[in-house]
VEXLOMI-226837 format. One line per 3 residues: their letters; for each residue x, y, z of C-alpha. Coordinates in steps of 0.25 Angstrom, whole numbers. Layout:
% residues N
a> X,Y,Z | ... .
This chain:
% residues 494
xxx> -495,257,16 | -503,245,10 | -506,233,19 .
xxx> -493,225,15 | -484,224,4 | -484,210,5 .
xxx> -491,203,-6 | -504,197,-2 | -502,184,-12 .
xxx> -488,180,-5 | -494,182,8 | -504,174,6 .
xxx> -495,164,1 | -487,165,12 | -496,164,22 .
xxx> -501,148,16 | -487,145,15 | -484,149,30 .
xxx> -498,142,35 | -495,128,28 | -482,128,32 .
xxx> -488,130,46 | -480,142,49 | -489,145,61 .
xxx> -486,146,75 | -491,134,79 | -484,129,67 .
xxx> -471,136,69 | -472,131,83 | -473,118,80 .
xxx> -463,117,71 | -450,124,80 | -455,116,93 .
xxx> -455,121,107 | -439,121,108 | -436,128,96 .
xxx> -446,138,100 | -441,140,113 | -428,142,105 .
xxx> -432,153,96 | -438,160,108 | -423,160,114 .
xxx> -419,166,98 | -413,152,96 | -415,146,81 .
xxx> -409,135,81 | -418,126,86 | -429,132,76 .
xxx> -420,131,65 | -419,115,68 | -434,114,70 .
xxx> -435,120,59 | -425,114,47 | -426,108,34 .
xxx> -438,111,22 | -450,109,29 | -461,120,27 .
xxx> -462,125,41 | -448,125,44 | -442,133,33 .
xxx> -454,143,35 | -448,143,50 | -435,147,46 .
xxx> -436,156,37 | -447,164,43 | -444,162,58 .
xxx> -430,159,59 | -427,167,47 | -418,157,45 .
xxx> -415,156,28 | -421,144,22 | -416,137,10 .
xxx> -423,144,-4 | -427,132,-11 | -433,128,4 .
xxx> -440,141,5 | -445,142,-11 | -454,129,-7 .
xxx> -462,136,2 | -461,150,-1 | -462,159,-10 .
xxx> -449,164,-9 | -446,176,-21 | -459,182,-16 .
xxx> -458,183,-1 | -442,189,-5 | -449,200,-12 .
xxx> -460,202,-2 | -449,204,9 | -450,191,16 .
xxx> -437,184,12 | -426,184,3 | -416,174,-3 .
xxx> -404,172,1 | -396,163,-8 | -402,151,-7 .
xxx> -410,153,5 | -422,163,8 | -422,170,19 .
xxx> -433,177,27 | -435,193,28 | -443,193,38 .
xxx> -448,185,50 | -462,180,47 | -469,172,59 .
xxx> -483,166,61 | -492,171,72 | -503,166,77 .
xxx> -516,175,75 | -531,172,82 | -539,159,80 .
xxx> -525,154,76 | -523,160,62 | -510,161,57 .
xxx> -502,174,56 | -488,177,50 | -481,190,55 .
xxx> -469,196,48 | -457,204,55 | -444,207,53 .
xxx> -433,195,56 | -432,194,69 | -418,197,76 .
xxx> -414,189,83 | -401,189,95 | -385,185,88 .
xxx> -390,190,75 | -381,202,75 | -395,210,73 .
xxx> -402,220,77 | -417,223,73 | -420,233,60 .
xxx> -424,246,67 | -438,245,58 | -439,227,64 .
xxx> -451,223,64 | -452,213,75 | -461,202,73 .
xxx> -472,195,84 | -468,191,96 | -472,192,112 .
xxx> -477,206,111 | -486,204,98 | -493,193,105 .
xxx> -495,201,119 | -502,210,111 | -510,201,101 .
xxx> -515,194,114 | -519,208,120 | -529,212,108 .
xxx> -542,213,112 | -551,203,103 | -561,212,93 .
xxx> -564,212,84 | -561,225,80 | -565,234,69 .
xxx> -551,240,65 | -538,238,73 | -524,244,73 .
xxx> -510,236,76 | -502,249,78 | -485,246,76 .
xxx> -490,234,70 | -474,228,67 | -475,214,61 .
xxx> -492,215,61 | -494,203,72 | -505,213,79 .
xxx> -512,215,65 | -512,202,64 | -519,200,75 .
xxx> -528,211,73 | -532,207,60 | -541,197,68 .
xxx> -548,207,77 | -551,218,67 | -558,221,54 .
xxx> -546,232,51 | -531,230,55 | -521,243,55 .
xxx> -508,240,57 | -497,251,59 | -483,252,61 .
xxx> -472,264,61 | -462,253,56 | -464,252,39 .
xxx> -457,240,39 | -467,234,49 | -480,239,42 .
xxx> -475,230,29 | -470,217,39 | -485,218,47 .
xxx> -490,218,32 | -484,206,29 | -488,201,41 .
xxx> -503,203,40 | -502,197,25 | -495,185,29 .
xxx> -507,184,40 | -519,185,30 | -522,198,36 .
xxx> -527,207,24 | -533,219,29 | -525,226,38 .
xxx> -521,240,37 | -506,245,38 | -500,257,43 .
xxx> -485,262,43 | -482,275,55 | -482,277,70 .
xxx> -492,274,79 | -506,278,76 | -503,288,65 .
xxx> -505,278,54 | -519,275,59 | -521,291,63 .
xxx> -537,294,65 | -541,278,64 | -548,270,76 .
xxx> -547,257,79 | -554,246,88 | -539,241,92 .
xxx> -527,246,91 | -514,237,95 | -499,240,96 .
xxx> -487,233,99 | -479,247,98 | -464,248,99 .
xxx> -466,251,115 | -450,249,118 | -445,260,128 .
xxx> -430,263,123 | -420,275,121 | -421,271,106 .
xxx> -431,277,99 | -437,268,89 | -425,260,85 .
xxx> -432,249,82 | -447,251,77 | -454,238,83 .
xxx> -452,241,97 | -448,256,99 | -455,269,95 .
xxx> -448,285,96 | -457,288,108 | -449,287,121 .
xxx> -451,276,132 | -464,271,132 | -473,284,125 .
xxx> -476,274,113 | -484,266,122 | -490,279,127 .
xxx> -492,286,113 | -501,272,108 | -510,274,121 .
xxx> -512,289,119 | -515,287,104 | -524,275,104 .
xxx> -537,279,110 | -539,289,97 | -537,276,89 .
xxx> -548,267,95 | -562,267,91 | -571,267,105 .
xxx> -568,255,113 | -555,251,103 | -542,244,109 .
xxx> -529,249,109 | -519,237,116 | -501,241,115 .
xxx> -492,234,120 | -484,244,129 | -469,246,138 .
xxx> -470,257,146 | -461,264,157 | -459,261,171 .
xxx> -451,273,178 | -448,281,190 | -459,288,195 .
xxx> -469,284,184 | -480,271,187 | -481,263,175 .
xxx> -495,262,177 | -499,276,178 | -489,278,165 .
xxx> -496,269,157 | -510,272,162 | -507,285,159 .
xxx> -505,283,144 | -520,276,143 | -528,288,154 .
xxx> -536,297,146 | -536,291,132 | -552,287,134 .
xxx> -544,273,134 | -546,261,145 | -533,255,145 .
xxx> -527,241,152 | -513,243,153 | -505,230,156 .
xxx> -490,228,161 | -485,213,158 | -471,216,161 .
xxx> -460,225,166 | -445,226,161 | -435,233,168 .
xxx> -425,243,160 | -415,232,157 | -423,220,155 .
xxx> -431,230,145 | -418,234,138 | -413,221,136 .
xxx> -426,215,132 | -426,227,120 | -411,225,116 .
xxx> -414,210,114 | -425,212,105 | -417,219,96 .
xxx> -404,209,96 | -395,219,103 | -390,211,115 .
xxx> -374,209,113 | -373,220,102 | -364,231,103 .
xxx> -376,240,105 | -382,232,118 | -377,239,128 .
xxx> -377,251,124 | -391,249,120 | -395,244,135 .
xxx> -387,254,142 | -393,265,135 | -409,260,136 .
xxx> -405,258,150 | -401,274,152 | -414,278,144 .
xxx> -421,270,153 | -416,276,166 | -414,290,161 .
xxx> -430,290,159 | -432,282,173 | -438,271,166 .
xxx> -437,259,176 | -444,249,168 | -453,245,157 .
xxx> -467,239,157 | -473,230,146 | -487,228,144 .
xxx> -502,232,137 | -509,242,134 | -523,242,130 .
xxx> -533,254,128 | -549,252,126 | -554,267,120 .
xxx> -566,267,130 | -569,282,126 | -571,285,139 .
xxx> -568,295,151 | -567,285,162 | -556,275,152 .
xxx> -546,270,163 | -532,261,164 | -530,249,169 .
xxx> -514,248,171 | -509,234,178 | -496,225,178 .
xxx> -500,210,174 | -487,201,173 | -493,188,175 .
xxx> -497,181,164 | -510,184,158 | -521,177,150 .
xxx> -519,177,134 | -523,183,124 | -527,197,134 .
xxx> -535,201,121 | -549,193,123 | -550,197,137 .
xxx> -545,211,137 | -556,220,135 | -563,212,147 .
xxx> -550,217,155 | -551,232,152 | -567,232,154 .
xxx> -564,226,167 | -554,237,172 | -561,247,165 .
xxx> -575,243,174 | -569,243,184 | -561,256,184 .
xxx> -573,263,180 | -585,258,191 | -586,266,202 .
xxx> -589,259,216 | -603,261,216 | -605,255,202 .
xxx> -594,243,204 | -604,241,218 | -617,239,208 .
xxx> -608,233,197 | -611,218,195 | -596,210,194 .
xxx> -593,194,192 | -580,186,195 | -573,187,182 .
xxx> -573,173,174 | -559,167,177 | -557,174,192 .
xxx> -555,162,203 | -552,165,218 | -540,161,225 .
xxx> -539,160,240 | -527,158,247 | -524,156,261 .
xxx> -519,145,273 | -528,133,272 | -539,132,282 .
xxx> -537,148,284 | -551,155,285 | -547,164,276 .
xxx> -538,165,263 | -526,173,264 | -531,181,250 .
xxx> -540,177,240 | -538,181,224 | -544,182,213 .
xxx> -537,176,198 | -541,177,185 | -539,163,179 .
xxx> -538,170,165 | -537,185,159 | -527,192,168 .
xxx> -526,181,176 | -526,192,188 | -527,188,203 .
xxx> -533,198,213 | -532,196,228 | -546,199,234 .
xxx> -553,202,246 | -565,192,252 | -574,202,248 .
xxx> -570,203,232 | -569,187,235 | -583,186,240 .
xxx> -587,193,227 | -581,186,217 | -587,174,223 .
xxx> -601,180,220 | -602,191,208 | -608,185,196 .
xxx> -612,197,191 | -628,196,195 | -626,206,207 .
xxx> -620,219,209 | -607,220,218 | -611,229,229 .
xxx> -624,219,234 | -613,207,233 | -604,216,242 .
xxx> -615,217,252 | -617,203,252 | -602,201,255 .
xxx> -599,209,264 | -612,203,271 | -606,190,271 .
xxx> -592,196,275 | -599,203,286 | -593,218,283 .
xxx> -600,231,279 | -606,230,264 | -602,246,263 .
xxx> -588,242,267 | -586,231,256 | -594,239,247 .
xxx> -584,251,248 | -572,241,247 | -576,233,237 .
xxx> -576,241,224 | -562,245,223 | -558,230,225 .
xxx> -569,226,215 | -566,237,204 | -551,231,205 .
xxx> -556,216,203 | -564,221,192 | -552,230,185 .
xxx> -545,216,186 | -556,206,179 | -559,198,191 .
xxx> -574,203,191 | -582,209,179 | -592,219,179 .
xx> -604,214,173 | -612,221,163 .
């Protein structure tokens, strides 16, 4: 399939029209206001639509395109060249008003450059509609998680695999010399297209199937996926967000097929849902999909939905709350869900770095609290950290020389005047933002590794101080110093 059918000319056209009207997000922001925002986020137009009246520039471009609200033609043949984006797909007339086809919406690239990605119009609750079963569903929380999870590059060649609207290519149009993007959905390959045009992106590559069969015997330095991880009785009724694998196996399936994908040391970084059920530890199922693919793998849970709530969030996404086939919908997810013993669903990352390597492990972990952002810069810093640590045995973790991670502070917390404190932690004032709760040994260590002296003579000269046996706190300490180590509070130093 070529790159786009979109003309390049109108693109570019489009593109300086959008910018010198300032439809940006900083622009788009200001324009609708704090209120009206908050309003839209509720799927209430009304205050946008006020904020937004009358012939100016920004505001027709608003409603048009966002709103997908019809504009007056004479209004919209000012500023737009109108017959051509009707026969490019983007609008159509309507009597005497123009109409949009699609949504098309900025988004903010790095350093602050503009992007435009274009999707499907977006569906919205008392419309009496239900998504197309090819939708292709524009940027929103999920797109941005994982644009913030990218590791930095720069990278030679990159893949955005399931790429729907294009906002990851977009992204990784900055990271690598070559972009692929692929998609199962035809309908989205052209829309990404568009996308990447609109963007200024001219090179990337775009690829129409399933999974990695359009890029079948390629490599790539980084390979990212926003895949249609929805765990349903439905197979693949809608294309964005479900696939024909049952439960969670897509999720699975990406994980197994990566690793022969990436180049040696390459990225692959999903977001994922897996299952949580009777008899079977999340952690072990996930971890399980990553051990023996030669891949070091972090694997992240941000959240956990029970059946219902996970049901309900899905049938809102799709408009079907107070339509006939609601309940039936919700009764019926509900028994898949208990006929497979599913007792809930967890969202989160994956990321696999191809080490090549016999020893590769997993680092598999609940963070809920909030977390430092983007995860991208500092994430290979994360992975290098659990991977050393999972990998030194005592006696070289004894010889190893380790420093106090930038950022870690101690805490101590106890009764005033108390000899004592009652515990003392470690936090990470950025990154994970993690908080360790320590002994007075790892304490004393942290207040005197910089890195110039191996751990075990430091040990000795604690436990010296501590008055204990230097073999007893030499024996005890690795396992707590390999953990504080797998968490980014010490570093091993080079």
């Amino acid at each position: 399939m070529p790159e786009t059918d979109f003309p390049r000319s109108l693109a570019d056209r489009l593109r300086g029209i959008l910018i010198d009207a300032d439809y940006t997000v900083s622009g788009v922001r200001d324009r609708l206001g704090d209120a009206a925002a908050r309003a839209l986020a509720r799927e209430e137009l009304v205050p946008a639509l006020r904020a937004t009246g009358g012939d100016e520039r920004l505001g027709l471009l608003l409603r048009l395109w966002w709103l997908q609200s019809p504009i007056p033609e004479r209004a919209a043949r000012a500023i737009l060249p109108v017959d051509e984006l009707a026969g490019a797909g983007l609008v159509a007339t309507d009597g005497d008003t123009v109409r949009a086809l699609v949504n098309l919406t900025p988004w903010e690239l790095e350093e602050g450059r503009p992007g435009f990605v274009v999707s499907d119009p977006k569906v919205r609750p008392g419309q009496g509609l239900v998504p197309r079963p090819d939708h292709v569903v524009g940027a929103g929380g999920a797109s941005s998680t994982l644009a913030e999870l990218m590791v930095n590059g720069p990278f030679d060649r990159a893949l955005d695999l399931g790429t729907g609207c294009g906002v990851q290519a977009l992204h990784l149009a900055s990271r690598a010399r070559e972009v692929v993007a692929t998609d199962l959905n035809p309908r989205a390959v052209r829309l990404a297209g568009t996308s990447l045009a609109l963007s200024g992106v001219r090179d990337a590559r775009l690829a129409q199937g399933s999974l990695f069969e359009p890029v079948a015997g390629e490599r790539f330095d980084l390979v990212v996926s926003n895949p249609p991880f929805v765990i349903t009785p439905e197979s693949a009724r809608y294309t964005y967000r479900e696939s024909d694998l049952p439960g969670d196996q897509v999720c699975a399936e990406l994980v197994r097929q990566a690793p022969a994908h990436l180049t040696e040391g390459g990225w692959c970084q999903i977001l994922a849902n897996w299952v949580h059920s009777d008899g079977d530890d999340w952690e072990d199922r996930v971890g399980g999909w990553v051990t023996g693919t030669g891949c070091s793998g972090w694997v992240v849970q941000r959240d956990v939905q029970d059946p219902a709530e996970y049901v309900e969030l899905w049938l809102r996404d799709s408009c079907e709350h107070g339509t006939p086939e609601y309940t039936r919908r919700y009764d019926a997810w509900l028994d898949y869900f208990e006929r497979e013993g599913i007792k809930g669903i967890g969202f989160g990352w994956i990321c696999l770095r191809n080490d090549v390597a016999q020893d590769a492990a997993v680092r598999v972990e609940e963070l809920r609290h909030e977390i430092e952002r983007p995860v991208g810069p500092y994430l290979p810093e994360v992975v290098d950290g659990a991977m050393t640590a999972l990998r030194l045995p005592d006696t070289a973790l004894l010889s190893a020389h380790v420093a106090l991670a930038p950022g870690v502070v101690e805490e101590r917390v106890g009764r005033p005047g108390a000899p004592d404190p009652e515990k003392i932690l470690l936090r990470q004032r950025d990154g994970l933002r993690r908080v360790a709760r320590i002994g007075t040994v790892e304490a004393a260590l942290a207040g005197v590794c910089d890195g110039t002296m191996p751990v075990g003579p430091l040990l000795d000269v604690i436990a010296e101080l501590m008055g204990e046996d230097p073999e007893v706190v030499r024996g005890r300490a690795p396992d707590a110093l390999r953990t504080l180590i797998s968490e980014g509070f010490f570093k091993v130093m080079r």
